[in-house]
Backbone as numpy.savetxt, mean C-alpha at the origin, in Angstrom:
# Nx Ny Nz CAx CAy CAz Cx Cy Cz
2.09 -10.45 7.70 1.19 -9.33 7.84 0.64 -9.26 9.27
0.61 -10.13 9.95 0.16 -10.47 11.32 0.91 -9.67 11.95
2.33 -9.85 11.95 3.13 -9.44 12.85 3.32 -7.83 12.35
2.95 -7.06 11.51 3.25 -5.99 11.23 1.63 -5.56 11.66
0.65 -5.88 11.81 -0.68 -5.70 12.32 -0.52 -5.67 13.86
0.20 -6.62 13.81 0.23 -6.46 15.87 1.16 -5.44 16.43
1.64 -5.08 15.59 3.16 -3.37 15.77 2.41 -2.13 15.77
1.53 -2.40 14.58 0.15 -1.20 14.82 -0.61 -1.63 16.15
-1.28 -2.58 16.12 -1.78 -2.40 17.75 -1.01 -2.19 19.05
0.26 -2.32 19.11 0.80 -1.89 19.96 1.08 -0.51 20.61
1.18 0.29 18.87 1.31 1.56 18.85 0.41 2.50 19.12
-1.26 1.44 18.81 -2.32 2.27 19.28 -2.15 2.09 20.63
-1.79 1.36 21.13 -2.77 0.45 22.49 -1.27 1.42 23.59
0.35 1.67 23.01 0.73 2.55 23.56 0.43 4.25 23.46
0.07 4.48 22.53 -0.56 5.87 22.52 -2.04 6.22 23.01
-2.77 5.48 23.80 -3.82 5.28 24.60 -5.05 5.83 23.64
-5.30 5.28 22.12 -6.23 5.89 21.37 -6.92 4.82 21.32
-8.29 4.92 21.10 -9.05 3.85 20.80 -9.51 3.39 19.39
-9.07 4.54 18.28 -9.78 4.26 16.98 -8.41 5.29 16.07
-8.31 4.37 15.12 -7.10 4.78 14.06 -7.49 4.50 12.98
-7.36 5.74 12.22 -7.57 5.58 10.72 -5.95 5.14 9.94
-6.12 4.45 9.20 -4.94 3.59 8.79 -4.91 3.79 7.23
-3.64 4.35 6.77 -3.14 4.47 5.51 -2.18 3.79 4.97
-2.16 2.79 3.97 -1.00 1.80 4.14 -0.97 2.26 2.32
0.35 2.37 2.21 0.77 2.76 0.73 1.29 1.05 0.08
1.05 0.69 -1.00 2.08 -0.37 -1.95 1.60 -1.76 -0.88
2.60 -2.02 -0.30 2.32 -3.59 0.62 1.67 -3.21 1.56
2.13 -1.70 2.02 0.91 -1.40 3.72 -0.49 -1.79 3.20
-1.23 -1.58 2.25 -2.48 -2.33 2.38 -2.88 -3.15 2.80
-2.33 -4.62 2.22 -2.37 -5.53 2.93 -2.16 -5.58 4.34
-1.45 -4.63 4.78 -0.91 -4.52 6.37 -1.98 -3.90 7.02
-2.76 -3.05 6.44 -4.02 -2.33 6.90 -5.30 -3.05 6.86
-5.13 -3.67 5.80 -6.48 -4.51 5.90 -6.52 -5.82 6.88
-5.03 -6.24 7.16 -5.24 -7.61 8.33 -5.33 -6.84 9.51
-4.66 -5.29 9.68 -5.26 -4.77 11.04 -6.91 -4.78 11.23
-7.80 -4.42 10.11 -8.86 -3.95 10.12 -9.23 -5.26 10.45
-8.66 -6.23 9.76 -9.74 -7.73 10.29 -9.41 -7.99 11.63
-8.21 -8.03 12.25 -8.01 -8.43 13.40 -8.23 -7.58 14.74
-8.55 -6.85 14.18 -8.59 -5.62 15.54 -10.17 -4.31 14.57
-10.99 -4.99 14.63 -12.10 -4.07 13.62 -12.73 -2.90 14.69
-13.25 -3.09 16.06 -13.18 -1.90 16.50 -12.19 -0.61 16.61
-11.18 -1.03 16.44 -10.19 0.22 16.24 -9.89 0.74 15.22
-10.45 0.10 13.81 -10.10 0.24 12.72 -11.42 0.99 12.31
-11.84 2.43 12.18 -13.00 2.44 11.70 -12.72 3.26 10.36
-11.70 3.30 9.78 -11.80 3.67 8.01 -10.17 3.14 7.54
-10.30 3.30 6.48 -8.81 2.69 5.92 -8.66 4.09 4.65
-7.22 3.68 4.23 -6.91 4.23 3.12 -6.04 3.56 2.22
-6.56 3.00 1.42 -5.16 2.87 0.14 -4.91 3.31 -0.59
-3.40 3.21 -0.64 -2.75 4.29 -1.83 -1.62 3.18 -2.87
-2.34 2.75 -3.57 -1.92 2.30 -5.14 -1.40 0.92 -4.37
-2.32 0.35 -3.52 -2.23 -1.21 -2.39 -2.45 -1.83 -3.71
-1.43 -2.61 -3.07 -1.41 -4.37 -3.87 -2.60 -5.18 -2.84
-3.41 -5.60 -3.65 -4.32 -6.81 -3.46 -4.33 -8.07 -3.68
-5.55 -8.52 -3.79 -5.44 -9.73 -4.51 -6.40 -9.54 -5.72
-6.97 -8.38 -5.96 -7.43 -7.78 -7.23 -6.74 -7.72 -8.18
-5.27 -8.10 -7.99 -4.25 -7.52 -9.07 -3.75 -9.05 -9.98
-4.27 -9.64 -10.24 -3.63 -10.77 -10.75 -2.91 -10.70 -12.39
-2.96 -9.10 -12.85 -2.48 -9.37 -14.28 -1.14 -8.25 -13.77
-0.98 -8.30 -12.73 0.69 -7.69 -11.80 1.48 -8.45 -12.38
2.68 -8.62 -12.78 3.79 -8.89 -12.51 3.75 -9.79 -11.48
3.66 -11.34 -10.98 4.13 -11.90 -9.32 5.69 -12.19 -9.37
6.07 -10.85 -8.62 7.61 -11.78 -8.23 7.57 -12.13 -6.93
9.00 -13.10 -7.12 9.10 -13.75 -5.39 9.61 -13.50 -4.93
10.10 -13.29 -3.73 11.13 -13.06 -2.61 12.56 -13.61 -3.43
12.74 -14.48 -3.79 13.63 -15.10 -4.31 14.74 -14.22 -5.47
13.27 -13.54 -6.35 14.26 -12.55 -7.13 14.74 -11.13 -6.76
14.53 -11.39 -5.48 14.96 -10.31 -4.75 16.13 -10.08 -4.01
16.64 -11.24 -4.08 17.84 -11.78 -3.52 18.69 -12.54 -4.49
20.10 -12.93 -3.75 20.89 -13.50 -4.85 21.87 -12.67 -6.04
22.58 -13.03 -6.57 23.60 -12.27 -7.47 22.58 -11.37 -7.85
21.63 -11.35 -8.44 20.62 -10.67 -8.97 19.95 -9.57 -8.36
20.02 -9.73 -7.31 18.46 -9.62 -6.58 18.72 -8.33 -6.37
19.81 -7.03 -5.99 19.83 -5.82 -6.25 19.19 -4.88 -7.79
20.10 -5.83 -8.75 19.44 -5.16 -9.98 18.26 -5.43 -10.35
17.97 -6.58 -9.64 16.09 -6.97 -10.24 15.37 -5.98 -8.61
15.47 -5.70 -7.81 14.92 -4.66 -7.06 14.62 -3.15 -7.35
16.06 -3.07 -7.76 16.33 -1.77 -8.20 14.95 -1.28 -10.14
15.32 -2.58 -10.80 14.36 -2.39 -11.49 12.80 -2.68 -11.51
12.59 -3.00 -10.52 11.14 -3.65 -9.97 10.99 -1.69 -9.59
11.62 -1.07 -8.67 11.72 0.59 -8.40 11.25 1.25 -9.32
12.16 1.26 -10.44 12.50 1.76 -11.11 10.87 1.97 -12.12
10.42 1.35 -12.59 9.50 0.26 -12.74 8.06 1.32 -12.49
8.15 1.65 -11.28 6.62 2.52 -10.31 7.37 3.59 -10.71
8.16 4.36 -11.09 8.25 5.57 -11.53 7.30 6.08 -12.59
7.12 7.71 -12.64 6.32 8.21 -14.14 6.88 9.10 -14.34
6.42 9.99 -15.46 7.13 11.18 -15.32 7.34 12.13 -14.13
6.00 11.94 -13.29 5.96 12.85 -12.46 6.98 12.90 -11.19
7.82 11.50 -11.53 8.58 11.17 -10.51 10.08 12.33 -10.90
10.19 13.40 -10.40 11.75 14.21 -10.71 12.80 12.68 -10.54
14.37 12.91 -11.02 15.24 12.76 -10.95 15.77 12.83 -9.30
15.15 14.05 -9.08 15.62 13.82 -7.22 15.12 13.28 -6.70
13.35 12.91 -6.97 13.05 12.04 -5.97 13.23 10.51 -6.58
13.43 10.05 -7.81 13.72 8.91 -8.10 15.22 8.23 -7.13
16.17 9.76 -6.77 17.53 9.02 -5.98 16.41 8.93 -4.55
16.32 9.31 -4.05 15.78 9.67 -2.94 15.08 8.34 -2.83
14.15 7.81 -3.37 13.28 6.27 -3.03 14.09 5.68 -3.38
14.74 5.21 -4.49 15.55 4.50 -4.97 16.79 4.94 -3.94
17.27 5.29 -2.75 18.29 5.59 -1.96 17.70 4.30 -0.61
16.24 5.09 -0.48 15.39 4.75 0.60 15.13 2.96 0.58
14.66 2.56 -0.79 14.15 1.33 -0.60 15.02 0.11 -1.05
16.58 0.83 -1.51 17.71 -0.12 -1.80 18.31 -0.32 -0.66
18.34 0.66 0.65 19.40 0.05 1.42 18.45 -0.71 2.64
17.64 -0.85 2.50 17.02 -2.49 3.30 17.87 -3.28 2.92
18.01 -4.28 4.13 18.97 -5.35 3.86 17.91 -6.56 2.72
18.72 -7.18 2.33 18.46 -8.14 1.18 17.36 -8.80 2.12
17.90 -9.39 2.97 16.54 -10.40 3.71 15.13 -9.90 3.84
15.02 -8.15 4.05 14.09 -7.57 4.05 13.20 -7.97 2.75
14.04 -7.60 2.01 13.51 -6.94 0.72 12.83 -8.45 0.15
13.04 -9.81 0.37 12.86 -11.11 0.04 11.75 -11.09 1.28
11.72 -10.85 2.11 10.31 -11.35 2.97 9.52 -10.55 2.63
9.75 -9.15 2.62 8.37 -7.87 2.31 7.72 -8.73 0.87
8.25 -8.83 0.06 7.92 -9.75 -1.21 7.03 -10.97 -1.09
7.50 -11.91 -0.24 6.94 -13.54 -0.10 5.93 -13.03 0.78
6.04 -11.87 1.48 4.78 -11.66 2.85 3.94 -10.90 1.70
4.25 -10.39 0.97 3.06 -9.85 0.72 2.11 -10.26 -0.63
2.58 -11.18 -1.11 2.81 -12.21 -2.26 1.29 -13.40 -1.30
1.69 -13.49 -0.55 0.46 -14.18 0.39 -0.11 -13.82 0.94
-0.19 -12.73 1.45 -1.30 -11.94 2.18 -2.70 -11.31 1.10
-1.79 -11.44 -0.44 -2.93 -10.94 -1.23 -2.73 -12.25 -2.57
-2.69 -13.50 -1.74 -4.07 -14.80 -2.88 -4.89 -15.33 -1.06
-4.66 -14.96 0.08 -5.20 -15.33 0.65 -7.03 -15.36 1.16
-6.89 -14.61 1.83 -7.97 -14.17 2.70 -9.00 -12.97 1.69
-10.01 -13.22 1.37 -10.75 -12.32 0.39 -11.98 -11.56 1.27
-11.88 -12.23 2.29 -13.30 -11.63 3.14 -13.47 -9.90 2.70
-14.82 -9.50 2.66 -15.13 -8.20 2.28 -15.00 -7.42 3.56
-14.75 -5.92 3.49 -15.00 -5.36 4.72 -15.86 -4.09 4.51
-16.18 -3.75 4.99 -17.42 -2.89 5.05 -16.85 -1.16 5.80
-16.45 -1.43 6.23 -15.89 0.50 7.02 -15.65 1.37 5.92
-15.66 2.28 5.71 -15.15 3.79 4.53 -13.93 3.39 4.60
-13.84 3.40 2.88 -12.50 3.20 2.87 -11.86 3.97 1.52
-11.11 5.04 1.56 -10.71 5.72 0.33 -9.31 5.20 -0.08
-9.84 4.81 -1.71 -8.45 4.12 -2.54 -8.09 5.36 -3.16
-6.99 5.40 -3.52 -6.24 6.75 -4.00 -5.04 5.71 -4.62
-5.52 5.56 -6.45 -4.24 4.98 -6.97 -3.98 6.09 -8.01
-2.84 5.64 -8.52 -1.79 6.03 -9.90 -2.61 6.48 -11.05
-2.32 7.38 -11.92 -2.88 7.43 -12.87 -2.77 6.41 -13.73
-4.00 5.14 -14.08 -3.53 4.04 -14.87 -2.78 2.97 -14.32
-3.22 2.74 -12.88 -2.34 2.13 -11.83 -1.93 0.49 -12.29
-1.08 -0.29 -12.78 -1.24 -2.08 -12.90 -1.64 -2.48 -11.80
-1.71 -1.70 -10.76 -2.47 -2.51 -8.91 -3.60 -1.92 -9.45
-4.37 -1.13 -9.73 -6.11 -1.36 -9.62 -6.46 -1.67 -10.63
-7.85 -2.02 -9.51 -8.63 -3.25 -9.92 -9.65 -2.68 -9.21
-10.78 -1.51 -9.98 -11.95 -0.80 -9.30 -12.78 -2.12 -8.74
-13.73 -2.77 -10.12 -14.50 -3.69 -9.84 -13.89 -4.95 -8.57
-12.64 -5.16 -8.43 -12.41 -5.88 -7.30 -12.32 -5.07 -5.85
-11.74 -4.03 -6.05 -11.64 -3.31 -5.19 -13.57 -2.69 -4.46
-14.82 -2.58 -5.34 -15.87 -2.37 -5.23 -15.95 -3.49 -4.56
-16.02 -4.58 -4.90 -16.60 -6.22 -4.09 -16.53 -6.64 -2.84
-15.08 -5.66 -2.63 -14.28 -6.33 -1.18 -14.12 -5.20 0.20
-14.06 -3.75 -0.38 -14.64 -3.20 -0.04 -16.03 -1.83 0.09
-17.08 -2.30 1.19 -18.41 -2.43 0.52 -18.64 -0.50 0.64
-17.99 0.38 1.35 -18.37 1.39 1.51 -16.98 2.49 0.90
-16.62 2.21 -0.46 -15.23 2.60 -0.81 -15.76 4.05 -1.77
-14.91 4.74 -1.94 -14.66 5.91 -2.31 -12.95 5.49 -3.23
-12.94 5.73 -4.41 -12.07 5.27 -5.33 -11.41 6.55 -6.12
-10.16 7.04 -5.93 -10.09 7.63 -7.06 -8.96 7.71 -7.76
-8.44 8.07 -9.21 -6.84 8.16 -9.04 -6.41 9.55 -9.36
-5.16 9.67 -9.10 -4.50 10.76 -9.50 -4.05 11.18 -10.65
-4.48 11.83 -11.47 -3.84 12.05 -12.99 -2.55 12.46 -13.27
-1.81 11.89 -13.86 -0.21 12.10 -14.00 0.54 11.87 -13.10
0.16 10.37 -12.35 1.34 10.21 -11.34 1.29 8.75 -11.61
2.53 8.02 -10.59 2.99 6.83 -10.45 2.82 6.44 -9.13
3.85 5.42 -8.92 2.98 4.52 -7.65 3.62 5.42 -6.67
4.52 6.42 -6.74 5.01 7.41 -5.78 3.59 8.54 -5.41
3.19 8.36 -5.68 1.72 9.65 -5.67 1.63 10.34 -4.80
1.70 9.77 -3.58 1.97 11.17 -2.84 3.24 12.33 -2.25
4.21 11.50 -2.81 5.52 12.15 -2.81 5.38 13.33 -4.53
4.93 12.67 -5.44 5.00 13.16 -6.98 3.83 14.28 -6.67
2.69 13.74 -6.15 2.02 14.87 -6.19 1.01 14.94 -4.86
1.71 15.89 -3.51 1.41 15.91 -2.45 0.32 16.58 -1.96
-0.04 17.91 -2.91 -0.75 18.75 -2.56 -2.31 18.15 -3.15
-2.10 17.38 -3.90 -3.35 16.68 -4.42 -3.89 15.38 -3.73
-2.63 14.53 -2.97 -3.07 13.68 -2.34 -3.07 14.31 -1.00
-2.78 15.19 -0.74 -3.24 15.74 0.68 -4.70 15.75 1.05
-4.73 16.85 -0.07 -6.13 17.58 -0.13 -7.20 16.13 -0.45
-7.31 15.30 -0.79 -7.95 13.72 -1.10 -8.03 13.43 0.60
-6.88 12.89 0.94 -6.87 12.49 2.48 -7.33 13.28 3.51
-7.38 14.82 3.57 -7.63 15.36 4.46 -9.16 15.36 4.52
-9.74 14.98 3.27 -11.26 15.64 3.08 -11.82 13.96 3.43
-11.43 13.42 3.03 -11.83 11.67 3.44 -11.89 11.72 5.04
-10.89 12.30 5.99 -10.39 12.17 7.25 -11.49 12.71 7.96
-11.69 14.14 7.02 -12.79 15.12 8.05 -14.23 14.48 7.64
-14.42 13.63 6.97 -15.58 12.64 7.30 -15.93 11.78 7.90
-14.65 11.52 9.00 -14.53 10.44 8.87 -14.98 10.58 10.96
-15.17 11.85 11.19 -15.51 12.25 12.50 -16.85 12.46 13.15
């Protein structure tokens, strides 16, 4: 998570901005929240969208491991398969399921083990505005953990969607993010 935190600061620190609001979907949370710790003046709000924590302990933990190996396509593919709802069409189920199968295997086994530790680690609370935007009925939230850790949060979910939410339903998570954003000035 470090090293995907220091790719964002690069990107700020090459686009000459001083303050970035950061939206990290599924594992980007974790990726957003070690930016926010490591770099907190630049970080002055966050967003998650249906983020894995360390709030989530009645998740499913898989490992990098079953992600790889004779296996490790069809146990990916159904781990995918898996965050779908209804709201997910048939086209966009090829479409992610196109998108997040052809990472190479090694990927798909570190994004897993990295993010598998980034959320039993570090629990420190953070305090900046931070709007969660999960799933209708999400297995990642966890309000009351998500309240504890962060202290100035705005929580809500989307009714009739899956962990795709803002692809399934854009005009609703738009309108969420845009109105969080223009507060955020």
């Amino acid at each position: 998570m470090d090293l995907f935190a220091r790719a964002i600061e690069a990107v700020r620190a090459e686009v000459g901005t001083d303050r970035i609001v950061l939206v990290g979907h599924s594992m980007g949370t974790p990726v957003i929240v070690r930016y926010a710790k490591l770099y907190p003046r630049h970080a002055p709000a966050l967003v998650l969208v249906d983020g894995v924590t360390a709030g989530n302990p009645q998740r499913e933990r898989r490992s990098g491991a079953m992600m790889g190996g004779p296996d490790g396509r069809k146990n990916r593919e159904a781990m995918i398969r898996g965050m779908f709802s209804a709201a997910t069409t048939p086209t966009l189920q090829t479409r992610i399921l196109n998108m997040m199968l052809a990472a190479p295997e090694a990927t798909a086994v570190g994004a897993m083990d990295a993010t598998f530790a980034a959320t039993t680690g570090d629990d420190a609370p953070l305090s900046l505005p931070t709007l969660a935007i999960y799933a209708d009925h999400s297995r990642l939230a966890d309000r009351g953990y998500l309240q504890a850790h962060f202290g100035n949060l705005e929580y809500t979910e989307i009714p009739g969607t899956g962990h795709f939410l803002m692809l399934e339903k854009p005009r609703e998570f738009n309108r969420l993010l845009l109105a969080f954003l223009a507060e955020q000035k």
